[in-house]
C-alpha positions as CSV (number, residue, x, y, z in Angstrom):
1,X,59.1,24.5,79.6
2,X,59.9,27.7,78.2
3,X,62.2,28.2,75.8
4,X,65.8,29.3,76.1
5,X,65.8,33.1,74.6
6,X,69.6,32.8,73.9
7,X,72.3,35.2,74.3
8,X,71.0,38.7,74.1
9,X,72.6,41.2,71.3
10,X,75.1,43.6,71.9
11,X,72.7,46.0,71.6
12,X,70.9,45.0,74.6
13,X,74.0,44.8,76.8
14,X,75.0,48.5,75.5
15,X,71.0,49.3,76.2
16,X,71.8,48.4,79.9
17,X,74.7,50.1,80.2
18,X,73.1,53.2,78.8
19,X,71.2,53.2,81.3
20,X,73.4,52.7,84.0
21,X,76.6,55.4,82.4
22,X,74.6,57.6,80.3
23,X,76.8,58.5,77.6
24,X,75.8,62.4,78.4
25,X,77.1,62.6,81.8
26,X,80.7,62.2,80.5
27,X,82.7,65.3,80.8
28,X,83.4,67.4,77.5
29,X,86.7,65.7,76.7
30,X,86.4,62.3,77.4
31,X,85.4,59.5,74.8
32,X,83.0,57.0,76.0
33,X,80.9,54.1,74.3
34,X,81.1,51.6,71.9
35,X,84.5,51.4,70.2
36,X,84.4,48.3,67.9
37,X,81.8,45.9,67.5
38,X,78.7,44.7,65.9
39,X,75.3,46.1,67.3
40,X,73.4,42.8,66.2
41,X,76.3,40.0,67.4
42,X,75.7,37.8,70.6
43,X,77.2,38.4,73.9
44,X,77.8,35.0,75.9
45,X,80.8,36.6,77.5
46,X,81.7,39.8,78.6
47,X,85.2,40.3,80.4
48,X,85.5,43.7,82.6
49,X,88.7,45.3,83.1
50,X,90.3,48.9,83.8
51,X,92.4,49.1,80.6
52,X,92.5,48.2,76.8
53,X,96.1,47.2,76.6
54,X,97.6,44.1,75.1
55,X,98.0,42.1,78.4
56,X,94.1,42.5,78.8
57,X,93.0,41.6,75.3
58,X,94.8,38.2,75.5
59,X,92.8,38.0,78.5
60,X,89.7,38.8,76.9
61,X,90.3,36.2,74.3
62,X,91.6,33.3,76.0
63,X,88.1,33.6,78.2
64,X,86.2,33.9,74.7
65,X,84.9,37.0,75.3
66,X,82.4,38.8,73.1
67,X,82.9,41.5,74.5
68,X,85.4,43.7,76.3
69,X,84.0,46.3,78.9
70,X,87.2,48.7,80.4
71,X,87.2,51.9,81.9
72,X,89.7,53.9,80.5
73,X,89.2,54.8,76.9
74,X,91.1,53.3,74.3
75,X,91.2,56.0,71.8
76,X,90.9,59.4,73.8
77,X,92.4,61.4,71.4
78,X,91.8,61.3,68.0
79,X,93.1,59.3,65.4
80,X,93.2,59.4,61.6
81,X,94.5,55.6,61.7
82,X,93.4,52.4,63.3
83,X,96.0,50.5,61.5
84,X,97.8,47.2,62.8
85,X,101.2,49.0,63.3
86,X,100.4,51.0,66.2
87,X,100.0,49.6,69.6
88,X,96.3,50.7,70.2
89,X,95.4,49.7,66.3
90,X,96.7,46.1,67.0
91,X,94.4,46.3,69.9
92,X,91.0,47.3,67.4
93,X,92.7,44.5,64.8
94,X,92.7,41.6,67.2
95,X,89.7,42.4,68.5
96,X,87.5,42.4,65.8
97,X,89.2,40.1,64.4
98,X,88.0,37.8,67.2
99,X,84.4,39.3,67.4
100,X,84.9,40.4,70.5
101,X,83.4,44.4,70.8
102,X,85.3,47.0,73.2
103,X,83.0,49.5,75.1
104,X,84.1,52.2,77.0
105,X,82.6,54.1,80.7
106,X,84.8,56.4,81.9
107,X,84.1,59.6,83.4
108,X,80.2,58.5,82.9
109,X,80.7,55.7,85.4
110,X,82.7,58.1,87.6
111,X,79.8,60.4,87.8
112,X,76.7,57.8,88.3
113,X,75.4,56.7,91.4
114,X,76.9,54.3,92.3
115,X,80.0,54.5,90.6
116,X,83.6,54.4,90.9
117,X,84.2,56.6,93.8
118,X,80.9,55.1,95.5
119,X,83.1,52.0,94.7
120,X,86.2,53.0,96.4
121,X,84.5,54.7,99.2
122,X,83.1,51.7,100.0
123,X,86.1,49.7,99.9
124,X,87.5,51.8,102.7
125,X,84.0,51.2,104.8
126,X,82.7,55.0,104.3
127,X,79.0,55.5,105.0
128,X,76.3,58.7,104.2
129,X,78.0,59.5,100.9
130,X,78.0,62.5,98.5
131,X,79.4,64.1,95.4
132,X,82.8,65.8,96.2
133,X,81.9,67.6,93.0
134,X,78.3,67.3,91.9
135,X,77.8,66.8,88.3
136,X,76.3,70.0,86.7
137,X,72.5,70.3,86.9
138,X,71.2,68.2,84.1
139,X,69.0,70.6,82.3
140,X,65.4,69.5,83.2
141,X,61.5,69.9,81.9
142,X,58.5,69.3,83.8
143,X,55.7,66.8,81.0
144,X,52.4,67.1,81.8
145,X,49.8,64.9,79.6
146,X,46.3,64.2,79.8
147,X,45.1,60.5,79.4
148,X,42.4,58.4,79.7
149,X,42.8,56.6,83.0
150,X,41.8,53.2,81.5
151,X,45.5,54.2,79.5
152,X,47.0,55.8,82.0
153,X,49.5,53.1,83.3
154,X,50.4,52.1,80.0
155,X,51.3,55.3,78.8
156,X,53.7,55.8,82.0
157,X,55.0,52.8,81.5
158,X,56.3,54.3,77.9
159,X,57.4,57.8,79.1
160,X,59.4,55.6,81.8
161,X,61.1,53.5,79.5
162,X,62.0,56.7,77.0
163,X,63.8,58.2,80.4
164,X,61.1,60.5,81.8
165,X,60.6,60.2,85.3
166,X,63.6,59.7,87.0
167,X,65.1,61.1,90.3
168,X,68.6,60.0,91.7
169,X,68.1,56.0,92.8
170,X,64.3,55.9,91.5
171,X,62.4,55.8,88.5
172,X,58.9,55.6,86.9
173,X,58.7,59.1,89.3
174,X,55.1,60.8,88.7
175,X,52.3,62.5,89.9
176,X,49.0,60.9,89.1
177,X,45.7,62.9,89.4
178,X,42.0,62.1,88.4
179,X,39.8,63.9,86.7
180,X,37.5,65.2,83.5
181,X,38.7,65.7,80.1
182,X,36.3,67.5,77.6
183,X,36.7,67.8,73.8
184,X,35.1,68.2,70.6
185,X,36.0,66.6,67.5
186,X,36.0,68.5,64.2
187,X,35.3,67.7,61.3
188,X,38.1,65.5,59.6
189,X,39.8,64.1,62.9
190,X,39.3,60.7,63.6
191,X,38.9,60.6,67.5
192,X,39.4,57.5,69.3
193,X,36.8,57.9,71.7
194,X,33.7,60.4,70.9
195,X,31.8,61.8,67.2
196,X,33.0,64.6,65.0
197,X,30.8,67.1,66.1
198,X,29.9,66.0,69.2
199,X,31.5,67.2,72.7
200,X,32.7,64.2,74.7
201,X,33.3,64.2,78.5
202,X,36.4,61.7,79.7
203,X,37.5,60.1,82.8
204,X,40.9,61.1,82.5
205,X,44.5,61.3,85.0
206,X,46.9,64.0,84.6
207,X,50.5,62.7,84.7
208,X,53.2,64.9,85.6
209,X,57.1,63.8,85.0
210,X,60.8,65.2,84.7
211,X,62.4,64.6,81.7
212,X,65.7,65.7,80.9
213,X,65.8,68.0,78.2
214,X,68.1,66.0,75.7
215,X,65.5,63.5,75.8
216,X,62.7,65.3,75.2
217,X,62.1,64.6,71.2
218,X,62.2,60.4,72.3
219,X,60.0,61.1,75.2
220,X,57.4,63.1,72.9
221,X,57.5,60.7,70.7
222,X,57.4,57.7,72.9
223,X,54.1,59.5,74.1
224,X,52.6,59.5,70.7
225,X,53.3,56.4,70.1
226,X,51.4,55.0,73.4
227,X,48.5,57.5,73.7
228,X,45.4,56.3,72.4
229,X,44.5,60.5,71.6
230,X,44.9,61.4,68.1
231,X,46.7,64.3,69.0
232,X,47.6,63.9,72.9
233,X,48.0,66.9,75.0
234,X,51.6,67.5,76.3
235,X,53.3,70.7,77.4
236,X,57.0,71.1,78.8
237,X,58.2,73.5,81.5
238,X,61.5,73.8,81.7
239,X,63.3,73.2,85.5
240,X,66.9,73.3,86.4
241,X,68.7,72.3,89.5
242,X,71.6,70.3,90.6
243,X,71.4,66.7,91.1
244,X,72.0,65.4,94.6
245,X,73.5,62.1,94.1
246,X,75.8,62.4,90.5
247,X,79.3,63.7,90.7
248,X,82.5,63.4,90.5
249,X,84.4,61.6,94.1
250,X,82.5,61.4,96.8
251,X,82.8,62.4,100.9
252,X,81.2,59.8,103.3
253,X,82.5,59.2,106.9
254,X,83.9,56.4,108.8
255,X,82.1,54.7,111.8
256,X,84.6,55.9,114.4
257,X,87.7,58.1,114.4
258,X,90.8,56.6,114.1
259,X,94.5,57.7,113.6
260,X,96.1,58.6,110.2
261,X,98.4,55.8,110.1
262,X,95.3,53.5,110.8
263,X,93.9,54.6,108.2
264,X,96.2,54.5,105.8
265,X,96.6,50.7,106.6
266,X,93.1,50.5,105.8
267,X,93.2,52.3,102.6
268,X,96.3,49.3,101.9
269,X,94.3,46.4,103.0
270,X,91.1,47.5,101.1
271,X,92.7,48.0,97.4
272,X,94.8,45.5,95.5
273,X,98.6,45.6,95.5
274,X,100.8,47.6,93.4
275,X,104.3,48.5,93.1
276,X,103.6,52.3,94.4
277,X,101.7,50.7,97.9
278,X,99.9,54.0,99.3
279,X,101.5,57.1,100.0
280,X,101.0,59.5,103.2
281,X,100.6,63.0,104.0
282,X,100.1,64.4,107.4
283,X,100.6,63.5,111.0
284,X,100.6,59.5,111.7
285,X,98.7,60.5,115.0
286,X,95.8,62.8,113.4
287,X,92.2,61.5,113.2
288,X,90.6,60.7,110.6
289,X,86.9,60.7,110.3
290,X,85.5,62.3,107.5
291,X,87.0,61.1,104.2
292,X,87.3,62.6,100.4
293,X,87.8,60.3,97.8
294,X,88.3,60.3,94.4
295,X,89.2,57.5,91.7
296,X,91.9,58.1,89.3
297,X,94.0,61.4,89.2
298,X,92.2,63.5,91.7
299,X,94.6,66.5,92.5
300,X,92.1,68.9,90.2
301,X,89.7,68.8,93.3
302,X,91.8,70.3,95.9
303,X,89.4,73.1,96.5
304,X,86.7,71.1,96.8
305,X,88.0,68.5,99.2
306,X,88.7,71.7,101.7
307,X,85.5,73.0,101.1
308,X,83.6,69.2,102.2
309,X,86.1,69.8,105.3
310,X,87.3,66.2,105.2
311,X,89.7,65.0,107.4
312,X,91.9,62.9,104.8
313,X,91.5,62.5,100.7
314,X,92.2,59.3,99.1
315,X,93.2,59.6,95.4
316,X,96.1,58.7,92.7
317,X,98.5,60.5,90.7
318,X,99.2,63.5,93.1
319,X,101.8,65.8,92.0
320,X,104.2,68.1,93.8
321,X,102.9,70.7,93.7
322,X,99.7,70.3,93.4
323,X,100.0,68.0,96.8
324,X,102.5,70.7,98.6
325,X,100.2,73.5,97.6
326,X,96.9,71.4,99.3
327,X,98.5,70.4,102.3
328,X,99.6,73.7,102.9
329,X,96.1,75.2,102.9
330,X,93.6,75.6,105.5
331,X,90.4,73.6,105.2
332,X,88.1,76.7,106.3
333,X,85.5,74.7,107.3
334,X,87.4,72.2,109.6
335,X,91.1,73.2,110.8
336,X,93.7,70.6,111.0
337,X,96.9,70.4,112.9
338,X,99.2,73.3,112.6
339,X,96.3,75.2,110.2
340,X,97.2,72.3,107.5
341,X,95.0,71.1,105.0
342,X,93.5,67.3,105.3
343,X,96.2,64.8,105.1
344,X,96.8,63.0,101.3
345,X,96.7,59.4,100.8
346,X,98.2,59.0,97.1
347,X,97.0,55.3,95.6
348,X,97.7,53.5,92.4
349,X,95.6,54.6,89.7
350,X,94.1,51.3,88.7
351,X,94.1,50.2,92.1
352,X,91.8,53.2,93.1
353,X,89.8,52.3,90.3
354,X,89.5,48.2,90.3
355,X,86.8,48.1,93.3
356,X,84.6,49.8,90.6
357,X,84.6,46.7,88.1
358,X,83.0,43.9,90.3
359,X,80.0,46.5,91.2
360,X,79.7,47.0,87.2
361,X,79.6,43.4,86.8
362,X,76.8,43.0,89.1
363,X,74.8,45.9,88.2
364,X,74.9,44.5,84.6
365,X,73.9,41.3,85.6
366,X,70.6,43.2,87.5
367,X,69.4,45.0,84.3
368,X,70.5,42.0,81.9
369,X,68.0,39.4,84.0
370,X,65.3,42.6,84.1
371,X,65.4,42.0,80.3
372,X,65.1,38.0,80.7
373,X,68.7,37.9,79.2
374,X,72.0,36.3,81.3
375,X,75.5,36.5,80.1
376,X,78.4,34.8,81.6
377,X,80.8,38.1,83.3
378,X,84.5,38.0,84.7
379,X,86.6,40.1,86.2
380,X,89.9,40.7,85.0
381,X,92.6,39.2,87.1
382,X,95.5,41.1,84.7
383,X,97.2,44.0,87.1
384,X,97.3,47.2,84.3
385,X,99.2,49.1,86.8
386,X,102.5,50.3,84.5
387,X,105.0,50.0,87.5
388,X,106.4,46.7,87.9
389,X,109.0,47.2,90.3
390,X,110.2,49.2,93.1
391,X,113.7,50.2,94.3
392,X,114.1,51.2,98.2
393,X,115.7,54.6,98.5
394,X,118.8,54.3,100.9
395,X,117.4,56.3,103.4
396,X,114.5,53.7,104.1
């Protein structure tokens, strides 16, 4: 029988979840990654929840986690201190002080496909998805190499690994063509097929791959490493464009039409309680088809949501004005009743967000087993939402 590997390193998990939130598709601001913890330590337990706060740390500790995989950053601004006599330091003390590591995906696992919004979209049974607000075009070249076809799946195989070659939902993306190589050796190189002095003719493929541009220097070098050339032949062009599938919220459509209220009771029934429940904006009678949503505060994307010409926007933390102002507005595309802007359906912040977690927790289970490695993963049943109770105005 074959042997039991163990738990994987920490530095496999992150690995994985590189892969899944790249670090670089977080927005300018935000603070994403690996907060405490040792790259090299064990990971039998990983405990996924929305937010580092108190409640969830006992959580995380009390399941004997090893580490502690949230959402919402921990430290978003910066700090000169960690010590124990602030809130968030008692949360770094306890949990190194337990072993258990803290890594954050935030607006990385907002913008990935799927992620957060593909979550809550979802949820609320919304099919044929797409960015509300696609993430910028990722700056992109265009590799071509030359190797010897004997090598040539080996080599891809590397260029894969570094990152090259991938394109929305698929990977290892490349174009493969045969044909002859010719070189000379001169004197002092030390060719790994052929003479100094003597032209050789090769069998060779031409591989072609994107490659985003930040990871150009690992995939040149990943090349090197797995070419059997001496000096392989590789030239970038760059490419730009936006990517289809990453962004921030997403618009998808319902099976059928059905009326506002409907919906919003769908919305309810699809998220988990809170003291807020969902609020409603626009006529109870208007229908609803095609749906914005966003997870987390979402009233930045007003101009977008009129722009996808969706029927109703599903988001948390609306404002005011912010909410006055959009329902005021026309859609352009798509009018609503009265020449009103889509109708507003204002959700708990974590709430919109929690769907996300279990979809994490599976997709790190995928890409853990793709490595041979298993870890035992829970979701967090601690409700982060701040507001604990909620007092009926006297008109209700």
């Amino acid at each position: 029988m074959p042997s039991d590997p163990g738990p994987p390193p920490l530095r496999e998990v992150l690995a994985v979840l590189e892969d899944l939130y790249p670090a670089r598709w977080a927005q300018s601001w935000d603070a994403v990654g690996l907060v405490c913890g040792d790259p090299e330590q064990p990971v039998r337990r990983v405990l996924l929840a929305v937010d580092p706060v108190a409640a969830v740390v006992d959580e995380a500790l009390a399941f004997g986690a090893d580490l502690l995989l949230v959402h919402h950053p921990l430290l978003l601004r910066p700090v000169t201190s960690v010590a124990a006599t602030s809130a968030k330091g008692r949360v770094v003390h306890r949990l190194i002080g337990a072993g258990c590591a803290l890594h954050v995906a935030h607006t990385n696992a907002d913008a990935a496909s799927p992620g957060v919004s593909d979550a809550l979209a979802t949820a609320l049974g919304l099919r044929d998805l797409v960015p509300l607000q696609p993430l910028a075009g990722e700056a992109q070249d265009t590799l071509v190499t030359f190797v010897p076809t004997a090598d040539a799946e080996r080599v891809l195989d590397a260029l894969a690994a570094a990152g090259a070659g991938r394109a929305g939902r698929y990977e290892r993306v490349a174009f493969a063509a045969p044909g002859t190589g010719t070189f000379t050796p001169l004197p002092g190189a030390r060719p790994a097929i052929g003479r100094v002095g003597e032209r050789e003719d090769v069998a060779e493929v031409r591989l072609e791959l994107t490659v985003p541009r930040a990871l150009r220097v690992p995939v040149l070098a990943a090349l090197r490493a797995a070419h059997p050339y001496e000096v392989p032949v590789a030239s970038f062009t760059e490419q730009a464009g936006p990517d289809p599938v990453l962004g921030i919220g997403r618009v998808g459509e319902l099976a059928a039409p059905e009326p506002l209220a409907a919906f919003a009771e769908r919305v309810a029934a699809a998220l988990p309680a809170t003291e807020q429940g969902v609020r409603v904006a626009g006529d109870p009678g208007a229908p609803v088809r095609r749906v914005a949503v966003c997870g987390g505060s979402g009233d930045s994307l007003f101009a977008e949501v009129r722009a996808s010409g969706a029927d109703a926007y599903v988001t948390a933390d609306l404002r005011h004005h912010p909410a006055s102002e959009a329902r005021e507005h026309g859609s352009g595309a798509r009018e609503h009743s009265g020449g009103r802007g889509p109708a507003l359906v204002d959700v708990a912040h974590w709430a919109s967000e929690w769907p996300w977690l279990p979809e994490a927790a599976a997709r790190l289970r995928a890409g853990l087993a793709g490595r041979g490695s298993t870890v035992d993963l829970r979701i967090s049943t601690t409700r982060t939402d701040p507001w604990t109770s909620r007092i009926p105005s006297r008109g209700e």
